[in-house]
N, C-alpha and C positions, 0 to 999 in steps of 0.2 A: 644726675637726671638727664632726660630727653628734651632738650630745650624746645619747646614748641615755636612753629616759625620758622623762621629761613636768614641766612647767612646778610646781615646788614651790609650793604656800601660805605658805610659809616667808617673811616677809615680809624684805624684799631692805635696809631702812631700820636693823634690829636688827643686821646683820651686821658690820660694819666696827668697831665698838668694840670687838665679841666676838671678830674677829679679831687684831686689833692686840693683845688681852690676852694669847693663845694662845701657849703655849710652844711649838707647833708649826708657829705661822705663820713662812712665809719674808721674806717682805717687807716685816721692822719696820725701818722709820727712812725706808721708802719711799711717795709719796703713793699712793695707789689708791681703784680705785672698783669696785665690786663690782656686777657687769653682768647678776645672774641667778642664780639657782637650780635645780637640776634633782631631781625628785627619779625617784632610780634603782629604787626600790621597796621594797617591803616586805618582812621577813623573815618566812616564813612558819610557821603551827604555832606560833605564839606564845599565851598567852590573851588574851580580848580588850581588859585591858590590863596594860602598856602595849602600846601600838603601837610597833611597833619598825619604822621605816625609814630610809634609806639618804641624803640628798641630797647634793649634788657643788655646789659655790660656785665661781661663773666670779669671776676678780682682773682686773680692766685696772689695770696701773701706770699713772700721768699722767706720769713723770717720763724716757720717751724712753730709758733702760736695760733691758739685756735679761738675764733673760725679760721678753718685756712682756705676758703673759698666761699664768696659772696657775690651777689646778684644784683645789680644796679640797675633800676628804671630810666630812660632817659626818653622823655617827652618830644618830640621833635616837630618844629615848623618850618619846611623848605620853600623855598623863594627863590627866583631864578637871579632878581638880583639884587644887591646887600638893602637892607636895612638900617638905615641908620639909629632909629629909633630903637632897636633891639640890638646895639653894638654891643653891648655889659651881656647879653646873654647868646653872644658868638659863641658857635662848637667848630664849626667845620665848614671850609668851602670844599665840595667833594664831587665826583662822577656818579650820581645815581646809577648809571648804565643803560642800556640800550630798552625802549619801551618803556620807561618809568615816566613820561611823560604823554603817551595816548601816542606819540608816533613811530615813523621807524629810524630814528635815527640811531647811532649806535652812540653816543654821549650823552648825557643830559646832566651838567654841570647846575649845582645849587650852593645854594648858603644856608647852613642848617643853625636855627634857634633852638635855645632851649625853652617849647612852647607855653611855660607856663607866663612866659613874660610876655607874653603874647596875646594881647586881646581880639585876635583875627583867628587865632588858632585854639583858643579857649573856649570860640565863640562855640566850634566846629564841637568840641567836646560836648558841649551844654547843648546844642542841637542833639546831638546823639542818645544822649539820656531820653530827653523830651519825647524822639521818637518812637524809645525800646515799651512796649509792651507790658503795660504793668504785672509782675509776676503770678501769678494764683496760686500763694501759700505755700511757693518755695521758701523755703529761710536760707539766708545765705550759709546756713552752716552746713546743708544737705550738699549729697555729691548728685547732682543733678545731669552727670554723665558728660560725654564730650571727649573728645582726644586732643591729644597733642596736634596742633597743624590747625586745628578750629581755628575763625575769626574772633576779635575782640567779641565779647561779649558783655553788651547794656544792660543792666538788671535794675529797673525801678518800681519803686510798690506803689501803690496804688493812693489817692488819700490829699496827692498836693497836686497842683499845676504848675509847671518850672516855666519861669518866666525866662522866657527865650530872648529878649532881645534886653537882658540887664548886660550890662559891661563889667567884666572882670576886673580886679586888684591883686595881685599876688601880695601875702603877707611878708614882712621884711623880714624877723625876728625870726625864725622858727630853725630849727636845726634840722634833725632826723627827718621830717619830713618835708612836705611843700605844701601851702595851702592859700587859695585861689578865692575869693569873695565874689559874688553874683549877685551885684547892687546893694540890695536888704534882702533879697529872697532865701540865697544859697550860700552853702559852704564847700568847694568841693576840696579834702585833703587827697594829696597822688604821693602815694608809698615810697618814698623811693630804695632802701632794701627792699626785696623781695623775698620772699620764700616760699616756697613749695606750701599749701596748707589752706587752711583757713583763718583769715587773719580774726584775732577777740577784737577788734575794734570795729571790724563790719559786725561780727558773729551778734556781738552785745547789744552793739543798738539795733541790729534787726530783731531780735528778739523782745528786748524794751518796748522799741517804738511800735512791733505787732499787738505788744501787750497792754500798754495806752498810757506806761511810765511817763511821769508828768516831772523826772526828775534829769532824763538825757536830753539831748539837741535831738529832736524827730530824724529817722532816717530815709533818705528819698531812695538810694541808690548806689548801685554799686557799680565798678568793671572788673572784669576778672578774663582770665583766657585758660583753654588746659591746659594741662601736662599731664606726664604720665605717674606724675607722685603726688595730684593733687590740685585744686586751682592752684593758678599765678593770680592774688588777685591784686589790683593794682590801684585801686582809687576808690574813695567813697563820696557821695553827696549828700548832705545832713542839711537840717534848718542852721541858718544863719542865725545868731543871736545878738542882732544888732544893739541892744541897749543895754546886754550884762557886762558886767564889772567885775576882772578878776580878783576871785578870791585871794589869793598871797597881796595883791596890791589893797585891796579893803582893809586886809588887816594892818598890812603895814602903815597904813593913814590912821588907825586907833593907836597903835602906839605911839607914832609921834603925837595924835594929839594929848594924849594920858600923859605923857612927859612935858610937853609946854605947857600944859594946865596944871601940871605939878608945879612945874617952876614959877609961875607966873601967879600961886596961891600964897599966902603972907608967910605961912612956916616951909615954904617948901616942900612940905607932903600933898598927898592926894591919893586915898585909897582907887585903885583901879576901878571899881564899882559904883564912883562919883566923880567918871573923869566923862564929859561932852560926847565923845565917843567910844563909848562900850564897846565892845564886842559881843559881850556874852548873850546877848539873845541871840544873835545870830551865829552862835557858835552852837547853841543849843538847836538852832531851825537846821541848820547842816547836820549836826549829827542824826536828827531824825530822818532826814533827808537819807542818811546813808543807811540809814536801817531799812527805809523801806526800796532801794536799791536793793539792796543784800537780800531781804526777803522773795522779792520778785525773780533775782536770782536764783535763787534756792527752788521757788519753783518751775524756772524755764528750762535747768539746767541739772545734770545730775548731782547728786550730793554722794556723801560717803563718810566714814568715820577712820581717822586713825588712831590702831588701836596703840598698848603700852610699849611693843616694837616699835612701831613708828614714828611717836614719839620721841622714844629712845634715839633712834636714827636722826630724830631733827637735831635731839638737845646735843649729840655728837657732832653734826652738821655744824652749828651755832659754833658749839667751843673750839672747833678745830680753826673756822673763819677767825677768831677771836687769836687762839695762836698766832696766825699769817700774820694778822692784823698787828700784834704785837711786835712781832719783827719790824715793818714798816712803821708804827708809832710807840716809840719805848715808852714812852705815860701812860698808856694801857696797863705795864704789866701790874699797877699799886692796886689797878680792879681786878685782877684776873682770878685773885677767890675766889671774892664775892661772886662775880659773872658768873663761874664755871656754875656756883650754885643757884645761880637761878636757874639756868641752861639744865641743870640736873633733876631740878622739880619736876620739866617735862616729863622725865622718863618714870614719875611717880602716877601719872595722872591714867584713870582708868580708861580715857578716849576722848578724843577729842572731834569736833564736826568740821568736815571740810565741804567746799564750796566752790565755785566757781565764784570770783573777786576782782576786783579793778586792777592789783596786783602791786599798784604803782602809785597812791593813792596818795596827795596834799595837795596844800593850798593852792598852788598853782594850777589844779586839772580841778577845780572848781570853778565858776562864774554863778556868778548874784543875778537875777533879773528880777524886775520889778513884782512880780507872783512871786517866787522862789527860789531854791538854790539848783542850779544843772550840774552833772558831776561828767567829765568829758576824759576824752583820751584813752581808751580800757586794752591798749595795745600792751599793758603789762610793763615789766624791765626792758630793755629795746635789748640789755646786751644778752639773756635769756633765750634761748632756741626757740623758735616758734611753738613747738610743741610742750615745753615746759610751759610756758605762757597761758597755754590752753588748758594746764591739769587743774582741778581742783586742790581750793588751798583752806586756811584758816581765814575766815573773817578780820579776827582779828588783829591782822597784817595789817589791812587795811586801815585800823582804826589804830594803830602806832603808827604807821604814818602820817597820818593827820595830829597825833598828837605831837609829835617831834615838828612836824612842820608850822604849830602855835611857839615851838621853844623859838622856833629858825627863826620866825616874822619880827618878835619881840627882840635877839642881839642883834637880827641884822640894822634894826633901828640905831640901837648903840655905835655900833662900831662906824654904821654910816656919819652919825655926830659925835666923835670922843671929845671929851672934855679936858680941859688942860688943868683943872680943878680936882686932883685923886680923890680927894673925897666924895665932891658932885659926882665924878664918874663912878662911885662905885653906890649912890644914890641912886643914879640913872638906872645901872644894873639890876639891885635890888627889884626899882617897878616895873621894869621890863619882866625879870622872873615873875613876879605879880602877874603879872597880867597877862603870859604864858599860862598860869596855874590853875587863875579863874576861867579861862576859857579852856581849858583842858577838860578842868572840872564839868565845867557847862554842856561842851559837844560830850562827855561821856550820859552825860544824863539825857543830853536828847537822845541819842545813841541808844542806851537798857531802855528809855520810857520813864525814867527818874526811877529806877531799880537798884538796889545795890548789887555789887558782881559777887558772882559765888567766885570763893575759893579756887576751883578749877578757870576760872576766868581770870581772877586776877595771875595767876601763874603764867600763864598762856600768854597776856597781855605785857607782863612784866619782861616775858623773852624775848618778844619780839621787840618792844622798844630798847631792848638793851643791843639785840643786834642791829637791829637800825642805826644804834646811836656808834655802832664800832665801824657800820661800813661806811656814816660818813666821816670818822676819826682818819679812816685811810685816803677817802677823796679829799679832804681839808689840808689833810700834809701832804698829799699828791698837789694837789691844787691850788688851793687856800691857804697858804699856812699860818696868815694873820686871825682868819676863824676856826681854828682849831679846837680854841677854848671852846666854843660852842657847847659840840659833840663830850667832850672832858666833863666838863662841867654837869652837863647832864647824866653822864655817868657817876660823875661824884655823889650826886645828888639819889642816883636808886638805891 
């Protein structure tokens, strides 16, 4: 592509070290070489310092795997002189050059932050929103025109007032992205892969939050810049959810309290459905929750059906993954019958509905507030091409990830307390499966409406958790190798 923007100062030598540190960089453990800087522009209305601009970091991998070229956002706050306060987010002391500060001198030496750590330069962001012009029923998925070489570009809807003088927090934890807290008011997350495209993460809650979904974080706002293959869009601002409570963490407090109310009962049992902290209602308010996501979906967005080809082409897709996977975890192959036959049902089924989907979908891109459940994050797989990300899928993708992600909550409880007792520990297992089950059970039924699934559903549902459960058999032995069982186990178990 045509990199919109013009040739950064940002010196190209400082890069690579500063990347490789980056919780946000994608390609650690991979050789690269960083071929360029662009800088996108400047945010405007700021005072005149810091300077607050935009630049974009072109990656060449050396190592012949792909992607073999990626896009890195790099937020910038220049300052004539250091910061001490911002030492942890030094990039660069560099020559901006001649005019980049209003006179004529032909230097103009800075110290460049990386701005998100920056509440002087975060300020200057959140002025900008404030000031951009509420849209008039563009949706951010429209190509609303523009070329390469445009300015940044503000896009906010209509509906909130950004409270302009909240102070910024950068969150700690976060990896692939970066994201920035605005008092109680805002949230703004800033991309930092980039792609050519339209990002499902703006796309989705623009569309939600036009449509009065009471189940995402409202959406305020976007930035985006051209190019010639589509926006670069770079940041979103969304409602702040100051008092929810994430999902994977809720759960994981029922299970331990289901197991100390176990242990702490005269016989040592305690059916999951009389332990102090249940789950199961709120397993069943989520599932409903994601039906009416799904629904809303279906109609903001196109649908489609595939037919017994395509099908065919998934349940090939699945078992070929399963192959690979076998290589890399040889305790796969005692499932690889049975799996291939479920993966082969698919290619029986006379069609199935596809959708537009969260993609990426457990307990963890959930949050609890005191009304309801919000269902967050709809960027899809991160490691997915953007445009994959964007096709329409099966629903039910979605809803095997959340049901594997009730298995995850329940051993990761285990293995976090193992017992030095073989028996208690395989006690403890057992309620843990328990209580995986019933809440399984539960979110399917908020989920259909308390329906039972046709035939064609359970098929469909059965594939997908089985490939679920294979690819993270491969991330647990890449990774994990102490939760391995996990993944096994619930394969033993289809």
């Amino acid at each position: 592509m045509t990199t919109p923007g013009s040739t950064s100062p940002l010196p190209v030598d400082t890069l690579p070290a500063h990347l490789a540190a980056a919780r946000w960089f994608g390609g650690k453990g991979r050789e690269f070489t960083v071929t360029g800087v662009t800088r996108l522009g400047e945010i405007p209305g700021g005072p005149p310092e810091p300077r607050v601009v935009v630049d974009l970091v072109e990656v060449r991998y050396d190592d012949g795997a792909e992607p073999a070229h990626e896009l890195y956002q790099l937020p910038l706050a220049l300052y004539e002189h250091p910061q001490e306060r911002l030492s942890h987010a030094f990039i660069s002391w560099h020559d901006e050059g001649p005019g980049t500060d209003g006179t004529d001198g032909t230097e103009h030496w800075v110290h460049a932050y990386d701005a998100v750590h920056d509440r002087e330069a975060m300020a200057v962001w959140l002025a900008a929103f404030a000031a951009a012009e509420p849209d008039d029923g563009d949706s951010a998925g429209e190509d609303r025109g523009g070329a390469a070489g445009d300015p940044l570009l503000f896009h906010r809807l209509a509906g909130h007032e950004l409270a302009v003088d909240a102070t910024s927090t950068p969150f700690s934890g976060e990896q692939s992205n970066s994201s920035v807290m605005f008092g109680d008011d805002a949230l703004m997350k800033v991309f930092r892969k980039v792609t050519p495209g339209v990002n499902p993460d703006v796309e989705i809650h623009d569309a939600l939050t036009r449509a009065g979904s009471e189940h995402v974080a409202a959406l305020y706002g976007w930035l985006e810049v051209p190019s010639d293959e589509g926006p670069l869009q770079l940041a979103m601002l969304q409602q702040f959810l100051k008092t929810a409570s994430d999902g994977f963490e809720l759960a994981l407090a029922s299970v331990r309290g289901l197991l100390a109310d176990a242990e702490a009962s005269a016989d040592g049992e305690l059916p999951a459905d009389e332990a102090g902290g249940d789950f199961a209602d709120e397993a069943y308010r989520l599932g409903a929750s994601l039906a009416d996501v799904h629904e809303a979906l279906r109609h903001h967005f196109p649908t489609g059906r595939r037919d017994t080809d395509a099908l065919g082409a998934l349940a090939r897709t699945m078992t070929d993954r399963l192959r690979d996977a076998t290589a890399v975890v040889p305790e796969l192959a005692e499932h690889t019958d049975r799996l291939t036959a479920t993966y082969a049902a698919l290619a029986r089924l006379p069609g199935a509905l596809v959708q537009r989907v969260h993609g990426d979908l457990h307990l963890g891109q959930t949050l609890r507030t005191v009304v309801n459940w919000k269902i967050v994050d709809f960027e899809g797989e991160p490691a997915k091409p953007l445009a994959d990300r964007r096709e329409p899928d099966s629903p039910w993708r979605d809803v095997a990830g959340m049901l594997r992600s009730f298995d995850y909550a329940a051993h990761a409880v285990v293995l976090a307390t193992p017992s030095l007792d073989p028996e208690e520990g395989e006690h403890r297992r057992d309620r843990a499966v328990a209580w995986a089950q019933r809440n399984a059970t539960a979110f399917l039924a908020g989920y259909t409406g308390d329906r039972d699934l046709t035939a064609d559903e359970q098929a469909l549902l059965a594939a997908y958790v089985a490939d679920k459960a294979v690819y993270e058999a491969v991330y647990e032995a890449r990774n994990r190798p102490g939760w391995l069982r996990i993944p096994l186990a619930a394969l033993a178990a289809l």
